[in-house]
Every structure is written in structure tokens, then in C-alpha cells.
C-alpha positions in Angstrom: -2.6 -30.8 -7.5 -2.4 -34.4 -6.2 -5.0 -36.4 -4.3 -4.4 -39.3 -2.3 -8.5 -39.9 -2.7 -10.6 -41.0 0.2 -9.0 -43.0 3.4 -8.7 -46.5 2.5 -8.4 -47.9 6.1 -10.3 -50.7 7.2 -13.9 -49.3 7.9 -15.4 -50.8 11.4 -19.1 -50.6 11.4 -19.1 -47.0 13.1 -16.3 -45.1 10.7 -17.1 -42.5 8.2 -14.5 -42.6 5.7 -12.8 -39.3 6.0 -11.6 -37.7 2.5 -7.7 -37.7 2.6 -6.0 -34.7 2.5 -5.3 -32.9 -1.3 -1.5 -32.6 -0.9 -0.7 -29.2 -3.1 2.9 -27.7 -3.3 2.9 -24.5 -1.1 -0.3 -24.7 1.5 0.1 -26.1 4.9 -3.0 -27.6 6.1 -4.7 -26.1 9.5 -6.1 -29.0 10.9 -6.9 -32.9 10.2 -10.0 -33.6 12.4 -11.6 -37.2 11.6 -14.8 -36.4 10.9 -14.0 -32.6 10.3 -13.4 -31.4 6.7 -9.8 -29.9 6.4 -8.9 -26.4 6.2 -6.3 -25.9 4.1 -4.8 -22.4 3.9 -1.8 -21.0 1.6 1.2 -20.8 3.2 2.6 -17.4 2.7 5.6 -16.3 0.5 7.3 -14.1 2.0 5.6 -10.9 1.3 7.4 -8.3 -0.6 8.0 -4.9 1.0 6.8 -1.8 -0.4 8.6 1.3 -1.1 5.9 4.5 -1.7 6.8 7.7 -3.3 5.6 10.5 -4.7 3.6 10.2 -7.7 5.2 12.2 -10.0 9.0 10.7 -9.3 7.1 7.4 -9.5 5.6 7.8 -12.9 9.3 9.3 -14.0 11.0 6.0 -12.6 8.3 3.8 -14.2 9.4 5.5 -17.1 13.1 5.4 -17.0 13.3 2.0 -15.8 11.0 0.5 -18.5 12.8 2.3 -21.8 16.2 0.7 -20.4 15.0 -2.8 -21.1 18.9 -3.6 -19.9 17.7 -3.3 -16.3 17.3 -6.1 -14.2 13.6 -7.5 -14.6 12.3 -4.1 -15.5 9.6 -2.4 -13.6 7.2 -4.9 -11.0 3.5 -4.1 -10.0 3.3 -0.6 -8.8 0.4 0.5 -6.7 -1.1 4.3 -6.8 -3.4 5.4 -3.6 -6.5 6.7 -4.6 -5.6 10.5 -3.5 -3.2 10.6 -6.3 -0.3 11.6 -3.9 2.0 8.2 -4.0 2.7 5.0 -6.2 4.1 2.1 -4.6 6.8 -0.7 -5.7 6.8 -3.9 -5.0 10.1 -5.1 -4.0 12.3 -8.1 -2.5 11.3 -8.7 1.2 14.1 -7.3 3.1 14.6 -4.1 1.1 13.1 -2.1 4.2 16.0 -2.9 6.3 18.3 -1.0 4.1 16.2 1.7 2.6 17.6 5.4 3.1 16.8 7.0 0.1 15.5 10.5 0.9 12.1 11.4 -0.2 11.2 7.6 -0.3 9.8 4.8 2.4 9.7 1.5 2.3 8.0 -0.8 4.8 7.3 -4.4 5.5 3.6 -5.6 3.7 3.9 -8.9 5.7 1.4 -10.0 3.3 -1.2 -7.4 4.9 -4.0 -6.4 1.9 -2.1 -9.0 -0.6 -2.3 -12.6 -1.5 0.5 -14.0 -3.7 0.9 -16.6 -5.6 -1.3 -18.3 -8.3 -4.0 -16.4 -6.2 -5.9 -12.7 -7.5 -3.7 -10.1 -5.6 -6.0 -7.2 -5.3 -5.5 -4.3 -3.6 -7.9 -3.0 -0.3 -7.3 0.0 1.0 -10.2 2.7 -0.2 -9.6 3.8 -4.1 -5.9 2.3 -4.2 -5.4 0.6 -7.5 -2.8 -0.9 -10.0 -0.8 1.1 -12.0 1.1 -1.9 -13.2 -0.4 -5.1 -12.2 1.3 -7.9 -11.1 -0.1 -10.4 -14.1 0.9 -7.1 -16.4 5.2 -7.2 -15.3 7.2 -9.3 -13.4 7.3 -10.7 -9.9 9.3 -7.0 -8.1 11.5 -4.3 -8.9 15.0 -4.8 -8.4 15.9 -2.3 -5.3 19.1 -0.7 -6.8 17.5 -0.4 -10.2 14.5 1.4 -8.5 17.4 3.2 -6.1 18.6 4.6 -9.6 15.5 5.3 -11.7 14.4 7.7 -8.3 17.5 9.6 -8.2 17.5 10.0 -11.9 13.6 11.0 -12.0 14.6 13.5 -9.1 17.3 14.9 -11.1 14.8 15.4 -14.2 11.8 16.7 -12.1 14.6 19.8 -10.4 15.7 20.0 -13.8 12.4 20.4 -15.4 11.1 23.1 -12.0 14.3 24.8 -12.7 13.2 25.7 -16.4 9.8 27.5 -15.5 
């Protein structure tokens, strides 16, 4: 982080000096009031999307993609909701727009419940938790490798019914 240290104008008799403004890559400052202390909020990366499904072909999928250590970037965080009944990827922003895969959804986060960055990224809602957290795997999980690992872990779940 760099400083440029307190205002170094000429004081007149009636001035406060007014701390200069901590110029840090990535946060946009909110306001520069004289006399006002700065707010300084992050400015936002753009928020991954999230593609939920159900927990079972999700563990299968975590499991497919992380023995084929070939696969681009491996597995990201992956989020499971306190009922048990879903885990959810991480992946690029943008994915939503395309995503058809049956069984699956994926939505826009816009950031809502997450903070990125250098900055804890905890989940909110009720008893939802990390299966793989993000300081645990890398930054997402590459769409068409997560596209793959579902339709595989589908095929091994009706494969595995179809046995009983």
C-alpha cells in the first residue's frame, strides 16, 4: 500500500491538515471531504457466478475433476448449503449466460454474500459452508471441465442406481 502522508499545502491559520488519501491498487475511494475522514471501499471484481447442483453429482465431480490433475486449474471453492441437498462451484462470471446443462443452475452472485480479493470470503446464508475453500484451491472451476466432470458423475451415479 502506498501513502502519500498528510496534505502538505500551505496551512492558513484556520486549516486542519487533512490526511491524504492511502492510494491502494483495486479500491475506489467514496468520498474526499476536507475535514471528513475518507471512506475507502474495495472496488469489486467481478463476482463469479455460481453453478449449484445436487450434492451427490457434486461430490462425484469434485472427485473426477481433482484425480485428473490434467484438467485446467482443477477444482475451485465449492460451497454446500446447510440442508445437505446442493454444493455450489465457483466459476468465471459470465458462465450463467450459457449454462444449459440439465439437472444444474447457475446464476449471477454479483458479489451478494462474498467478498473477494485479499479479503476473508465467508459464506452467509444459514448453515452454508465450504467444502473447498477458496484459500484451499484455486481462484474457479473451469466451466467445460465442470460441464464434463457432471456428465461423467451422472453417468457413474445411473450406473451405480442401475446395479442395486
Amino acid at each position: 500500500m502506498e501513502s502519500t502522508g498528510m496534505n502538505t499545502a500551505p496551512a492558513s491559520s484556520d486549516a486542519t491538515p487533512v490526511p491524504a488519501v492511502a492510494v491502494v491498487p483495486g479500491v475506489a475511494i467514496a468520498a474526499v471531504v476536507p475535514g471528513v475522514v475518507a471512506v475507502a471501499v474495495a472496488a469489486p471484481a467481478e463476482a463469479p457466478d455460481l453453478v449449484t447442483v445436487p450434492t451427490r453429482q457434486g461430490l462425484e465431480a469434485v472427485d473426477i475433476i481433482r484425480r485428473a490433475a490434467s484438467l485446467a486449474g482443477g477444482v475451485g471453492p465449492v460451497l454446500h448449503d446447510g440442508s445437505g441437498d446442493t454444493l455450489g462451484f465457483l466459476v468465471p462470471p459470465g458462465t450463467a449466460d450459457a449454462w444449459d446443462l440439465p439437472g444444474s443452475a447457475c446464476t449471477q452472485t454479483n458479489g451478494r454474500g462474498m467478498r473477494f480479493g485479499d479479503v476473508d470470503v465467508s459464506p452467509t446464508a444459514g448453515d452454508t459452508g465450504w467444502l473447498l475453500p477458496p484459500e484451499a484451491v484455486g481462484p474457479v472451476t473451469d466451466p467445460e471441465v465442470l460441464r464434463a466432470a457432471l456428465g461423467e458423475a451422472a453417468r457413474l451415479i445411473e450406473a451405480a442406481d442401475n446395479c442395486r
